[in-house]
Structure formats: C-alpha cells, structure tokens
Backbone as numpy.savetxt, mean C-alpha at the origin, in Angstrom:
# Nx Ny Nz CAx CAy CAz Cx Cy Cz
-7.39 -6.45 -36.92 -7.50 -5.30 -36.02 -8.28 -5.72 -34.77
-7.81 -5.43 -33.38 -8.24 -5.68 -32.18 -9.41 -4.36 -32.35
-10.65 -5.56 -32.00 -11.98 -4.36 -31.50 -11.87 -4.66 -30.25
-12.61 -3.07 -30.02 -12.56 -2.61 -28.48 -13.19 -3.79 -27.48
-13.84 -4.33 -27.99 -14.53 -5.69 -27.28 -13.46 -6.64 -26.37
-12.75 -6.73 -27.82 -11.62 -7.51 -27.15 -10.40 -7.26 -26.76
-10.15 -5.94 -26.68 -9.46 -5.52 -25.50 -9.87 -5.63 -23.93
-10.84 -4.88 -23.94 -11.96 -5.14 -22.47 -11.69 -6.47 -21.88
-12.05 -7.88 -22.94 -12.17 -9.09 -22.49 -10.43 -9.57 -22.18
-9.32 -8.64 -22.69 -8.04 -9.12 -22.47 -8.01 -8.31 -20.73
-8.40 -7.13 -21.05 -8.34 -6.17 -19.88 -8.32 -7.17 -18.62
-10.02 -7.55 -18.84 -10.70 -8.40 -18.12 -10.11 -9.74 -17.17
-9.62 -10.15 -18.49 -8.35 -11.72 -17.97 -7.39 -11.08 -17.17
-6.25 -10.11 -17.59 -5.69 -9.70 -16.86 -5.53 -9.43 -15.42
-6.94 -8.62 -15.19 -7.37 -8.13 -13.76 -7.77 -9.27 -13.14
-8.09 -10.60 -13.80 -8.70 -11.63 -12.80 -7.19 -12.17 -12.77
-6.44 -12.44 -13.31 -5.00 -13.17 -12.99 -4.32 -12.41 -12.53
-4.34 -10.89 -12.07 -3.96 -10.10 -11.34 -4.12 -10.21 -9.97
-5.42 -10.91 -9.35 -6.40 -10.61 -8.54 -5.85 -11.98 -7.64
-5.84 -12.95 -8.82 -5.45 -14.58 -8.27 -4.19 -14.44 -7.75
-3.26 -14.16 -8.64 -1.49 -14.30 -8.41 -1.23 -13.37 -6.80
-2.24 -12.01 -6.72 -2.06 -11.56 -5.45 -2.45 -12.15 -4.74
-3.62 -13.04 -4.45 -3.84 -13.91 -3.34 -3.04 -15.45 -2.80
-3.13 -15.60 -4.01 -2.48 -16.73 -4.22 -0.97 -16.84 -3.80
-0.34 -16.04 -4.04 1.70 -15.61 -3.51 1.02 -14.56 -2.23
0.33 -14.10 -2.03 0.10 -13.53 -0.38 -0.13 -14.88 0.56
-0.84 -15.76 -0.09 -1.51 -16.84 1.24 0.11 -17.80 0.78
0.64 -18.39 -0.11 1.08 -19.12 0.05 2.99 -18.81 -0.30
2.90 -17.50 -0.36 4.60 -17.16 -0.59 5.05 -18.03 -2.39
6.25 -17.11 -2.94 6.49 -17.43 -4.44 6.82 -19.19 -4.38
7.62 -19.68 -3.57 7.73 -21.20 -3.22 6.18 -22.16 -3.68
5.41 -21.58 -2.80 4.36 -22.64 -2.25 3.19 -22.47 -3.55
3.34 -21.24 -4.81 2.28 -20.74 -5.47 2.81 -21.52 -6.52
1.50 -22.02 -7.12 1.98 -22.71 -8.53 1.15 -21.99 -9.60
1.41 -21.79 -11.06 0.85 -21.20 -12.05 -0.57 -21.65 -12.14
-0.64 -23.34 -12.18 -2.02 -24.27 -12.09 -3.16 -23.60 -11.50
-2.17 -23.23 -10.03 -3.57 -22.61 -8.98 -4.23 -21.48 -9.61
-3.10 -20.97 -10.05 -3.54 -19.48 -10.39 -4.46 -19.12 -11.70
-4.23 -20.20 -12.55 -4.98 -20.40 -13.43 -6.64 -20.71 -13.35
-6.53 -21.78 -12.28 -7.85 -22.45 -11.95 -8.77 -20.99 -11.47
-8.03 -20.58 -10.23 -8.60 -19.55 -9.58 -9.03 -18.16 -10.35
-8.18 -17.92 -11.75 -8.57 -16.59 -12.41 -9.94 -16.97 -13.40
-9.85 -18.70 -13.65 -10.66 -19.43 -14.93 -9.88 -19.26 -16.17
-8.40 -19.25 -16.05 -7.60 -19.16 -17.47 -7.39 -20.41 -17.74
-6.38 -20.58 -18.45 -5.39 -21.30 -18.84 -4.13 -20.94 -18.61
-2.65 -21.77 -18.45 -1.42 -21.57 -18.12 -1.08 -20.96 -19.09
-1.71 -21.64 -20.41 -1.12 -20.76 -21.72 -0.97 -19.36 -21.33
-2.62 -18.86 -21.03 -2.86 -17.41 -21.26 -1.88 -16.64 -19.98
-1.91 -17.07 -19.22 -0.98 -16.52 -18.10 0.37 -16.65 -18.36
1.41 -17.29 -19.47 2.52 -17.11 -19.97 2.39 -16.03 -21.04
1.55 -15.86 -21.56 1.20 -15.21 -22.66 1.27 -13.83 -22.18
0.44 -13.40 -21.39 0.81 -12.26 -20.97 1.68 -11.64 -20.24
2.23 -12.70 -19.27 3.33 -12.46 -18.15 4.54 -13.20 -18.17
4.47 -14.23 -18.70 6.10 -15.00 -19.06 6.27 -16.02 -17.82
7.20 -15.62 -16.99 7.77 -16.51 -15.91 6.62 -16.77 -14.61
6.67 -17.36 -14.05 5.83 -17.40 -12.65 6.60 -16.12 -12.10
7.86 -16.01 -12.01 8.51 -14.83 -11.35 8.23 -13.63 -11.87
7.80 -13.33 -13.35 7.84 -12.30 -13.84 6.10 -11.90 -13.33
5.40 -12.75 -13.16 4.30 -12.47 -12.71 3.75 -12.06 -11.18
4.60 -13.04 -10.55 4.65 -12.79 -9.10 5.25 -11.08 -9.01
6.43 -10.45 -9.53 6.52 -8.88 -9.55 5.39 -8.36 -9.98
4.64 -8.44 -11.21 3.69 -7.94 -11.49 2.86 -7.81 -10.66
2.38 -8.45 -9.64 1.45 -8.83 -8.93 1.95 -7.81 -7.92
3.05 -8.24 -7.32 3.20 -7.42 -6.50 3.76 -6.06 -6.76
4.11 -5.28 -7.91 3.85 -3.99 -8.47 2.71 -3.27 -8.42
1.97 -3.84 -9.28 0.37 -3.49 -9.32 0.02 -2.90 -8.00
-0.05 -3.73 -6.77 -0.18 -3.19 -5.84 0.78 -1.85 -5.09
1.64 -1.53 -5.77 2.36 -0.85 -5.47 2.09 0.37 -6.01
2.02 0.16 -7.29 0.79 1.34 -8.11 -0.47 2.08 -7.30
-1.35 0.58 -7.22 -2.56 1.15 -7.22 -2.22 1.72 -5.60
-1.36 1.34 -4.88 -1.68 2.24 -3.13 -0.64 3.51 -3.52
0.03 3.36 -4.54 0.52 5.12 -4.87 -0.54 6.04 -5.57
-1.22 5.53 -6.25 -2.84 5.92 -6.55 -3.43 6.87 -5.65
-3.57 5.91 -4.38 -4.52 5.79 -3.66 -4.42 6.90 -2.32
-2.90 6.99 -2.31 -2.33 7.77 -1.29 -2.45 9.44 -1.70
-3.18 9.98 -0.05 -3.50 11.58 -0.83 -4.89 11.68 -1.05
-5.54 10.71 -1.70 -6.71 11.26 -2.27 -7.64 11.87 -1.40
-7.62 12.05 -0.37 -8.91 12.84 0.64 -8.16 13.95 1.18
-6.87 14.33 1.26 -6.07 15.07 2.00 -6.10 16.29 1.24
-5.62 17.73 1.78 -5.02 18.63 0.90 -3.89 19.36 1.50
-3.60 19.83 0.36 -2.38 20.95 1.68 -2.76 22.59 2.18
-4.20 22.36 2.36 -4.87 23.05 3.04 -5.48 22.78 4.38
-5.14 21.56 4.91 -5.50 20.74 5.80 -5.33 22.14 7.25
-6.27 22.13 8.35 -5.87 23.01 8.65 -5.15 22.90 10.17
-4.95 21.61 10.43 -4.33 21.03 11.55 -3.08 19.88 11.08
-2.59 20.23 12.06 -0.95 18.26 11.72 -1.94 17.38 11.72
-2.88 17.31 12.74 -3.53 16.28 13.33 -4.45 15.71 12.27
-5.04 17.02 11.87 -6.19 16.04 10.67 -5.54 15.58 9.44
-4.69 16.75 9.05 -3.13 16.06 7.61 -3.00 14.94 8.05
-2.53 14.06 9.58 -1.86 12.84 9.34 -2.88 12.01 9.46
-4.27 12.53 10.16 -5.04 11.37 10.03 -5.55 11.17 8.70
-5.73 12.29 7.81 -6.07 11.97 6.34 -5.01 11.10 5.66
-3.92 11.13 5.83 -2.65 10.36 5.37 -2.93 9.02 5.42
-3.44 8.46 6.98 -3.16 7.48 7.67 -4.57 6.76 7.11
-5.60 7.46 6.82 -7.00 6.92 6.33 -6.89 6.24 5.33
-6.28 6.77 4.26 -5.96 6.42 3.19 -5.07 5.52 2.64
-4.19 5.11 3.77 -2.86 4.41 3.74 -4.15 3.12 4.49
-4.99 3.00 5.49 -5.18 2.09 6.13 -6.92 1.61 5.53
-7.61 2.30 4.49 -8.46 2.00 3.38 -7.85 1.19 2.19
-6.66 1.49 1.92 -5.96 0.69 1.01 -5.76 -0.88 1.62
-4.75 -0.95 2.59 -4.64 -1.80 3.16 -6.06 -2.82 3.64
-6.85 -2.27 4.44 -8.34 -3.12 4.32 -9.00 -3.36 2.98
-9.04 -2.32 1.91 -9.78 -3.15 1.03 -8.66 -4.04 -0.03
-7.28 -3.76 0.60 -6.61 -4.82 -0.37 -5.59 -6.23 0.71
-6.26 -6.61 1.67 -5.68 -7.91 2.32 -4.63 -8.64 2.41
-4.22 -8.88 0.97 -3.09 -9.80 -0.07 -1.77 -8.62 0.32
-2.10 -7.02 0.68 -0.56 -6.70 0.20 0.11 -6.93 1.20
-0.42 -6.69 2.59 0.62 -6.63 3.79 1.05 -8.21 3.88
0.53 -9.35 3.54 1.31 -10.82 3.17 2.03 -10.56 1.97
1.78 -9.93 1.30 2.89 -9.77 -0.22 4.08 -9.33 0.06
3.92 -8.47 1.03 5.30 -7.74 1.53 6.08 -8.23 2.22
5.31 -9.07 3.29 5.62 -9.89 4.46 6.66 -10.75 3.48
6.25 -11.35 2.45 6.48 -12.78 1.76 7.83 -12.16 0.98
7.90 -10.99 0.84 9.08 -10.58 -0.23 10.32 -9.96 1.07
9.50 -9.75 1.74 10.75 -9.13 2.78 11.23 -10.97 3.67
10.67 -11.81 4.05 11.52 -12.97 4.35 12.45 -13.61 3.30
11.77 -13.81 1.76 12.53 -13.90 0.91 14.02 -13.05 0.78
14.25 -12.01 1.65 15.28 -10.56 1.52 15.29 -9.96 0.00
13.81 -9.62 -0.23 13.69 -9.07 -1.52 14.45 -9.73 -2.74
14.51 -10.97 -2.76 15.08 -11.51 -4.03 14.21 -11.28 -4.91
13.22 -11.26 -5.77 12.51 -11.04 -6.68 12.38 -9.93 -7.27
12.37 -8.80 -6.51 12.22 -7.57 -6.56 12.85 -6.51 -7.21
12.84 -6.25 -8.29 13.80 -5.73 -9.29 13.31 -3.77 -9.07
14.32 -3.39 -8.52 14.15 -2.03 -7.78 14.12 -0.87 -8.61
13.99 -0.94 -10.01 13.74 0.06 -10.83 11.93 0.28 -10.81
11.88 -1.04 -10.87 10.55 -1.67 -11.12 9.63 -1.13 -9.89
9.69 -1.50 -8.72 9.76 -1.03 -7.50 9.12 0.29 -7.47
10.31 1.05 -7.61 10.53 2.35 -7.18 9.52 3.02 -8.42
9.53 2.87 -9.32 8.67 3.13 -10.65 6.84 3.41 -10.46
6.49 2.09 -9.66 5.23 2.41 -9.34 5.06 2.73 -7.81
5.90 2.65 -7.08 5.69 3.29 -5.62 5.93 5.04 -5.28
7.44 5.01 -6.19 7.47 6.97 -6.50 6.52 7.91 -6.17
5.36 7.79 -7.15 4.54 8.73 -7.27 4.00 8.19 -6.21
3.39 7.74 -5.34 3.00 8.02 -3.82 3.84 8.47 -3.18
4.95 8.10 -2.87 5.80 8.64 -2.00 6.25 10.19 -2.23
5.97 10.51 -3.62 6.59 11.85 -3.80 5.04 12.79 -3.31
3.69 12.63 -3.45 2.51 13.00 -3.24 3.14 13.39 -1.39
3.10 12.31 -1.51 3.35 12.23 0.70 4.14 13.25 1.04
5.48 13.15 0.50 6.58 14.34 0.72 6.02 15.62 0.32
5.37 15.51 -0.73 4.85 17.21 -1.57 4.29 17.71 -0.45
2.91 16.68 -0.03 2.17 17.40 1.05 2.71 18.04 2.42
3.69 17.26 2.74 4.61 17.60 4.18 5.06 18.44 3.71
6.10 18.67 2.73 6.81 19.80 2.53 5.90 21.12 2.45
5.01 21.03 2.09 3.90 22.10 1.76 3.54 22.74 3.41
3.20 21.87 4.16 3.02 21.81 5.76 4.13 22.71 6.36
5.85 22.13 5.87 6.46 23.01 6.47 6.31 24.72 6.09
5.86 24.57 4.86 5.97 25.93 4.67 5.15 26.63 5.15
3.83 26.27 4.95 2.84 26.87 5.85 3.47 27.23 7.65
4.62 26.60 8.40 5.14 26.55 9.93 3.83 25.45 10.25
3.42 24.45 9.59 2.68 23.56 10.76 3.67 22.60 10.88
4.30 22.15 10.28 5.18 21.58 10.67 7.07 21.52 10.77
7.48 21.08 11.70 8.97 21.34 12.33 9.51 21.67 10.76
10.71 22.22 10.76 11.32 22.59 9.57 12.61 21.85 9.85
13.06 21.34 10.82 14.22 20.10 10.68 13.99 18.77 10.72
12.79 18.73 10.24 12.17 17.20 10.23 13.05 16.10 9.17
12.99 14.96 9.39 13.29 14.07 7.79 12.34 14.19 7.02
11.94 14.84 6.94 10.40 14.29 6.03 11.00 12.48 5.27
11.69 12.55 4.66 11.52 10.58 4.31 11.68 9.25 5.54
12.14 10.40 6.29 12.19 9.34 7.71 10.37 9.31 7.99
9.85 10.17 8.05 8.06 10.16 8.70 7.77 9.83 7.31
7.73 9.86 5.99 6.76 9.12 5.24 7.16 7.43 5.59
8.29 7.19 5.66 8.54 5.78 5.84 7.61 5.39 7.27
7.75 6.27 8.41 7.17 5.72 9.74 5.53 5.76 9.35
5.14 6.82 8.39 3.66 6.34 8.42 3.51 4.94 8.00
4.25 4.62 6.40 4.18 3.47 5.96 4.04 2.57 7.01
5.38 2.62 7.92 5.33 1.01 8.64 4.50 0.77 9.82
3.68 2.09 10.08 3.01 2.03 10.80 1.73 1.23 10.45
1.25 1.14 9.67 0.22 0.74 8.58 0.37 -0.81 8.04
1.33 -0.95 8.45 1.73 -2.13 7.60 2.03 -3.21 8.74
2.54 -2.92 9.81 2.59 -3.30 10.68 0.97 -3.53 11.66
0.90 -2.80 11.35 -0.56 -2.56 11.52 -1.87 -4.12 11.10
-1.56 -3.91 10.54 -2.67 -5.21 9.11 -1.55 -6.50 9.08
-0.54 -6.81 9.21 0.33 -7.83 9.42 0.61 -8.55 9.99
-0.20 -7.77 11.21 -0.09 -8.30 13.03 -1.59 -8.36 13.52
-2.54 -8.13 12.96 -3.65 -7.86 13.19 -4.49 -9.14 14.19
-3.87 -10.32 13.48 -4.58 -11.78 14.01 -3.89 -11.64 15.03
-2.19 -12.24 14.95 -1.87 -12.05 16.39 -2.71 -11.54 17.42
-2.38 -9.91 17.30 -2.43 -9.23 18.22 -4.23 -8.68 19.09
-4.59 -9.52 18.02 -6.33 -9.44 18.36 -6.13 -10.86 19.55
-5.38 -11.81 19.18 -5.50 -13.05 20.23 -4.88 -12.64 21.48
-3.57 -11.62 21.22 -3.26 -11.16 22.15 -3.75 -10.28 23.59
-4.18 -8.94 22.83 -4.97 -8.15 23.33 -6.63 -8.29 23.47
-7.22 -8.88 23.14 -8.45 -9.07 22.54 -8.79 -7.75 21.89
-8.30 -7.39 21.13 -8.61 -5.81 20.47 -8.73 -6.42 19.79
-10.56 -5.82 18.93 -11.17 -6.76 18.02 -10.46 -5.45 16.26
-9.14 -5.92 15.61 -8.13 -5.32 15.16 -8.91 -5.21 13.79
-9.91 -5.95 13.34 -10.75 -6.22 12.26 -11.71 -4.79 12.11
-11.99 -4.55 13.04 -13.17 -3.67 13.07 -13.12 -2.27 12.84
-14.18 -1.68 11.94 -13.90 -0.29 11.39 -13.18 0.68 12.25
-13.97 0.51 13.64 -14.14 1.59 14.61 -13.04 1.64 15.23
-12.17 -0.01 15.28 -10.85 0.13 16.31 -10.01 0.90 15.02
-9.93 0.67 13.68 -9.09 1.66 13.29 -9.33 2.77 13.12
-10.41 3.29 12.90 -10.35 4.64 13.18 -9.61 5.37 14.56
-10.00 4.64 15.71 -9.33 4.82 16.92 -7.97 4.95 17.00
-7.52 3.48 16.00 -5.75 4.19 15.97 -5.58 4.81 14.84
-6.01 5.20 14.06 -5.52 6.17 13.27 -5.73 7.34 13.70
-6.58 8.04 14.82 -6.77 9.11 15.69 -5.28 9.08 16.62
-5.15 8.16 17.10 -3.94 7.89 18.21 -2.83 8.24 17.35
-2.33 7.33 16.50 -1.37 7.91 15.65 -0.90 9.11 15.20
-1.44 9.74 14.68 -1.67 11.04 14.17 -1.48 11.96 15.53
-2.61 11.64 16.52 -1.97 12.52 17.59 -0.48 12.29 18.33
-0.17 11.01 18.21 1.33 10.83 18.83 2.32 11.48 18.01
1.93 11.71 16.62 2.67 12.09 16.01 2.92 13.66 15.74
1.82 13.84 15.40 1.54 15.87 15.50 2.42 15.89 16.99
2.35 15.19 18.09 3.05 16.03 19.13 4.62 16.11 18.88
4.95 14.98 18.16 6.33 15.26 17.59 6.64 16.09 16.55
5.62 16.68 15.66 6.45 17.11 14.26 5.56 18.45 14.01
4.65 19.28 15.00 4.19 20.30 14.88 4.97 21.28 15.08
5.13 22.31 14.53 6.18 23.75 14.54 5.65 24.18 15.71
6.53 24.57 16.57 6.09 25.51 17.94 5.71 27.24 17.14
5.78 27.35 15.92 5.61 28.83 15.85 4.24 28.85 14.95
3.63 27.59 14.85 2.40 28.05 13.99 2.72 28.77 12.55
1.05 28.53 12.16 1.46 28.61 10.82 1.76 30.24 10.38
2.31 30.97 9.70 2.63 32.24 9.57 1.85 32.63 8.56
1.32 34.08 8.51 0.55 35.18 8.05 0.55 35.23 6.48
C-alpha cells in the first residue's frame, strides 16, 4: 500500500520533471531536447521519466498541456461579471492572461516551438481538454457582459477571446526583440501594466454597447 508520504515524493518528481521538460523544449524546441537533460535538470533518472511519461513525445505534450491547464486555471480569477466597466472587465482579463505569462516564461517559447513545428505533436483532444475550461470561463464572462448591454450584442465573442489570447502572447514572444527595437524596457512591471491599460481601452472602444447597461 502507497503511504501518503510517497505519493507527495512521486507528486514531487513529477512537478520537478514537469518544470524541466517545460524549460528545457521552450529553450531548445522537441528536436534539440534530450530526455538526459531533462533528467539531470529535474535530479531523476531516464528510468523515472519513462516511467511516468513513456515517450520523449508523450512528455513533451504533457509539458506542454500542463501549461495549458494551469493558464485555464488561472484565467478569470480576479475578474467578475459584475465588473462595472468594458474597460476594467478587459483589463482584469488581460492581468491575468499577462501574470500567467510572466510568472510562467517557458509557455510563450512552448507555443512558439509547437506552432513552427505546424502543431505536429499536438494531439487536439488533448489540447482542447485542458485549455476548454479557460476559454469557456472567458466566453461565460463576455456573454454575461452582453447581457448586462456593456457589451455589443453582434460581437464574435470567440473572435475577441482569441484576440485577447494573441495579444498576450504576442506580447511575451516579442518582448526581447522589441525592447532592442523600441527601447521599451518590455520586462518591466509598470510597462505592462501600461499596455494592458492601452489594450483594454483600444478595445472597450470597439466592443462597448452604445446603449449601456439596462435597468
């Protein structure tokens, strides 16, 4: 019988070869990542990392699932659909979408790395399984918005959850560039807060109901 001890300590392995395989296939793409590294870097063994995950490929999804989970998690959590402006709804949206992204580094290269690949790895049940429940949170809340009249009632709503996404993502993907570019120091708390203010307002001017919210 497994004691609780050693579940924790499996838990434990897991989350560190979780932690590796995301950095590790973010910095160096599924090609360039070898199991070895990933091993060294979690303190496993190859054994234990077949053991729980099987293929390098079956792990590399995992890896990049997980993250797909935990930012469907993550999405929502400060917002409500009591929000009492477009403006502060999308900047709560956009906070949360761009807190994920800063405290998790590895995903916007994870994505980067699976979208040059043209999503070969990516098994879309799988996908859609742990990304869903964010995306359906996102839509709930908009839809909720329209009803209230704050927002347009011929909107896509999946067209604007997707534009927040790529806004965000694009965002953290381009960040080095575009800091060499612009000298916009792209790292720094304060410049994103700034565009996540900008955003949100470019956007409320597109998708606010001219009739306000009703009685």
């Amino acid at each position: 019988m497994r004691t609780p001890g050693r579940r924790r300590d499996k838990e434990a392995t897991r989350e560190r070869i979780f932690r590796a395989a995301s950095e590790e296939f973010a910095q160096f793409g599924f090609s360039g990542t070898s199991l070895a590294r990933i091993a060294r870097r979690a303190g496993c063994s190859k054994a234990i990392i077949h053991r729980y995950f099987g293929k390098k490929e079956d792990l590399y999804r995992s890896a990049l699932n997980a993250n797909y989970a935990e930012l469907s998690r993550r999405e929502t959590v400060h917002i409500t659909s009591q929000t009492p402006s477009v403006q502060e709804m999308l900047e709560g949206i956009l906070g949360d979408l761009f807190a994920f992204n800063r405290e998790h580094p590895s995903f916007a290269r994870l994505v980067a790395w699976e979208n040059l690949a043209g999503a070969r790895y990516l098994k879309a049940r799988e996908a859609r399984a742990a990304r869903e429940p964010g995306l359906r949170k996102l839509r709930s809340l908009l839809e909720e918005a329209v009803g209230r009249g704050l927002v347009r009632a011929d909107l896509d709503l999946d067209r604007l959850v997707y534009m927040l996404q790529a806004i965000t993502v694009v965002y953290f993907s381009n960040r080095h560039t575009m800091r060499k570019l612009t000298g916009i120091p792209f790292g720094s708390r304060t410049t994103m807060r700034e565009f996540i203010a900008f955003y949100a307002s470019i956007l409320a001017n597109g998708i606010t109901s001219t009739r306000g919210e009703e009685p």
